[in-house]
C-alpha distance (Angstrom), angle and dihedral (degrees) to the residues before:
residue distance angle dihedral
X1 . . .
X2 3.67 . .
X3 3.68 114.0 .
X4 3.78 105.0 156.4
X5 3.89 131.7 39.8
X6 3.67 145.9 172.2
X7 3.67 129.8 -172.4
X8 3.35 125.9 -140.3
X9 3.48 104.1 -148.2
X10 4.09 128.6 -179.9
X11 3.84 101.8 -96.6
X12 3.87 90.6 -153.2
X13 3.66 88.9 61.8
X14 3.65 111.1 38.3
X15 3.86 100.2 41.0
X16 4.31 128.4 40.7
X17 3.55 104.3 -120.3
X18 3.68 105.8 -122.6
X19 3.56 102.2 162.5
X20 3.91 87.7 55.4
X21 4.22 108.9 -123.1
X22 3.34 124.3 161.7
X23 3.70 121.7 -108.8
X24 3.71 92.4 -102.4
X25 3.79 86.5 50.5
X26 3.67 97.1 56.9
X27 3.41 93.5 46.0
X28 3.83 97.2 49.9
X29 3.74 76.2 50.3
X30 3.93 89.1 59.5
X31 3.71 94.5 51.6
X32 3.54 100.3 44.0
X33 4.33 84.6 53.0
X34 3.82 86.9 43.5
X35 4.07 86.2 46.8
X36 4.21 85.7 53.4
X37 3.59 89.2 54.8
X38 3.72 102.4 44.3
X39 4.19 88.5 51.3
X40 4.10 88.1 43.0
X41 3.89 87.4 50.7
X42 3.91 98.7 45.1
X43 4.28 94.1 45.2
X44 4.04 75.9 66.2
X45 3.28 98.7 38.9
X46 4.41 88.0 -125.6
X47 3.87 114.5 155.2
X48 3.79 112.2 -153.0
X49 4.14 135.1 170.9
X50 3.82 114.5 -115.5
X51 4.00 109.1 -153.2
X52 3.80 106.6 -150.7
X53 3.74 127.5 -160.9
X54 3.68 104.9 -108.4
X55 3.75 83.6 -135.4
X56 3.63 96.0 73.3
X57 4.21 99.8 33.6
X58 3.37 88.3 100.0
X59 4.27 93.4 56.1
X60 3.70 94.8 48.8
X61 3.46 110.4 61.5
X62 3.63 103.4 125.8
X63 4.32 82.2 50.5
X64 3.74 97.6 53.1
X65 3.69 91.9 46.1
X66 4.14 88.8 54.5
X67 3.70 90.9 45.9
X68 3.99 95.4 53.0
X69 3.91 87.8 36.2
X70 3.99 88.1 54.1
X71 4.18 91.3 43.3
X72 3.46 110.9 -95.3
X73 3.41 135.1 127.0
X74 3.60 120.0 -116.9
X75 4.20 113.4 -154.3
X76 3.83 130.7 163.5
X77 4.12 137.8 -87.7
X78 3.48 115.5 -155.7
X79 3.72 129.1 -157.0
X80 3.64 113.1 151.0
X81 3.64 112.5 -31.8
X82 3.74 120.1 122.3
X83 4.13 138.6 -97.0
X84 3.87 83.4 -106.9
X85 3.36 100.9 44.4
X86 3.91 91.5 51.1
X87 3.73 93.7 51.2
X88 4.03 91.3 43.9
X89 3.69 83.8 50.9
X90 3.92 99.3 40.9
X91 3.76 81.1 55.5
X92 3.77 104.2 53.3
X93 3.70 93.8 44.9
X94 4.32 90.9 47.2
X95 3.69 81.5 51.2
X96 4.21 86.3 49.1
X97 3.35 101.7 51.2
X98 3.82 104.2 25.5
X99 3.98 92.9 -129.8
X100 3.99 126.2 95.2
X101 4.32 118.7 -107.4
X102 3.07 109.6 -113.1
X103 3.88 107.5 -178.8
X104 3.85 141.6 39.9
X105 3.88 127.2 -171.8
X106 3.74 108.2 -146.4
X107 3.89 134.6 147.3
X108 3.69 108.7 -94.2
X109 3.51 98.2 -94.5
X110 3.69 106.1 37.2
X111 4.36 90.7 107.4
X112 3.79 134.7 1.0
X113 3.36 110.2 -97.0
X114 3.53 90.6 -124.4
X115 3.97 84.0 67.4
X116 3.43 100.2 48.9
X117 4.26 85.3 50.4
X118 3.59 88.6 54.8
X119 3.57 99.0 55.5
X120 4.08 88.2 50.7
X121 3.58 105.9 -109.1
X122 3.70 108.3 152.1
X123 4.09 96.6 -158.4
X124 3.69 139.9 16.4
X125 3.90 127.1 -157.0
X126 3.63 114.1 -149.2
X127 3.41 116.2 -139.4
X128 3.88 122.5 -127.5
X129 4.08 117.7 -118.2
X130 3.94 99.2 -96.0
X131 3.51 95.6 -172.8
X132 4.14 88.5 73.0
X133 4.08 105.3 100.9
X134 3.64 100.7 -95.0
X135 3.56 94.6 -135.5
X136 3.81 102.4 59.9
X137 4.63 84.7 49.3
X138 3.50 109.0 121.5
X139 3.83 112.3 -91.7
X140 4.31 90.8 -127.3
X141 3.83 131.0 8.5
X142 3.53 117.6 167.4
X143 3.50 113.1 -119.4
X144 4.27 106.4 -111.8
X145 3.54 111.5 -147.4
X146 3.84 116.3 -170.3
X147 3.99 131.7 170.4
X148 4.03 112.3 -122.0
X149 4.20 123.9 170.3
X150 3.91 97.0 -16.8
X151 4.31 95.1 -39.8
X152 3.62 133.9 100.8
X153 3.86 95.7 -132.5
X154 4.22 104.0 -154.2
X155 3.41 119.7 -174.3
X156 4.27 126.4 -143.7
X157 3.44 111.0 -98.5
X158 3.67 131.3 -160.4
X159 3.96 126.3 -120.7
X160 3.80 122.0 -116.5
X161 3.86 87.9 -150.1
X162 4.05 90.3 66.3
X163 3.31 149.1 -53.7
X164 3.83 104.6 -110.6
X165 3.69 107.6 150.6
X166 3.95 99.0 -109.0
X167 3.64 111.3 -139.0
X168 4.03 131.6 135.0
X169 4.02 101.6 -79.4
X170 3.95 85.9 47.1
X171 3.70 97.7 51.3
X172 3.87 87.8 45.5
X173 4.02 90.4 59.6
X174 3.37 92.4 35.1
X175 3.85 117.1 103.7
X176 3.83 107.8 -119.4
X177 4.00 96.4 -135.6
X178 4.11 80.9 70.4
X179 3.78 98.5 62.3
X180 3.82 84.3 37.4
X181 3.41 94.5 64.1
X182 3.58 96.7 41.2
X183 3.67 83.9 57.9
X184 3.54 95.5 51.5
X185 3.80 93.3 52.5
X186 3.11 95.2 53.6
X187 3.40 91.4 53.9
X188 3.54 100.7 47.9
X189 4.30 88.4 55.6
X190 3.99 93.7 54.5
């Protein structure tokens, strides 16, 4: 059951870079954040699935190899890279870590699902349109989860506790007890 993700997105593509870093910079940046995380999730002993943009895979090597060793599961965001370039990817990070990828995050029409079956991914998570005004989303949606070709197909859902866009500098400022009892809710409705 996946209750708690973070992407890791490339930093050089998702946000204008107005204090003017180098791409090396932001994405030391992006593993020190990711680093925050990992030591705020293991003081609670919380296990969570980090979604990394196949893009950067290839960069984080030492990351992915802490995140595995501290009992996460490591899974794939897609934003434009190709059906070869995920399965040349998939590959090199299977061969990494030793254990199969099971996930990708992708909009819903990024592959067939047949494709995505065919490379072995067990699950894909469906990414919500983020170009909708994030005020006017809807405050709770429960998350549908269907089986299609071989895949459980889940789609995002949205917390009833808020809708603060969750993303590495938010979760650092964040008190833990909120998460927790997001968690716990969550829980408590399965």
């Amino acid at each position: 059951m996946i209750l708690l993700t973070f992407n890791i997105i490339n930093p050089d593509r998702a946000f204008k870079n107005v204090a003017g870093l180098s791409d090396e910079e932001l994405l030391e940046l992006t593993i020190q954040n990711t680093k925050a995380i990992l030591r705020s999730l293991d003081n609670k002993e919380i296990r969570a699935t980090f979604f990394i943009e196949i893009s950067l895979v290839s960069n984080l090597e030492k990351l992915i190899k802490k995140i595995i060793a501290d009992g996460h599961e490591i899974s794939f965001y897609n934003i434009d890279s190709t059906l070869s370039q995920l399965e040349e990817i998939k590959k090199w990070t299977e061969d990494l870590i030793g254990k199969q990828i099971r996930g990708i995050r992708m909009k819903e029409n990024d592959f067939l699902l047949s494709e995505i079956h065919n490379l072995r991914f067990s699950y894909v998570s469906l990414d919500e349109d983020t170009a909708l005004i994030f005020p006017f989303k809807r405050f709770e949606r429960k998350a549908s989860f269907t089986e299609q070709n071989g895949l459980s197909i889940l789609h995002e859902s949205i917390s009833r506790y808020s809708q603060i866009p969750y993303n590495d500098f938010i979760f650092q400022i964040t008190p833990l007890s909120f998460y927790e009892s997001m968690v716990i809710e969550t829980i408590k409705k399965r």
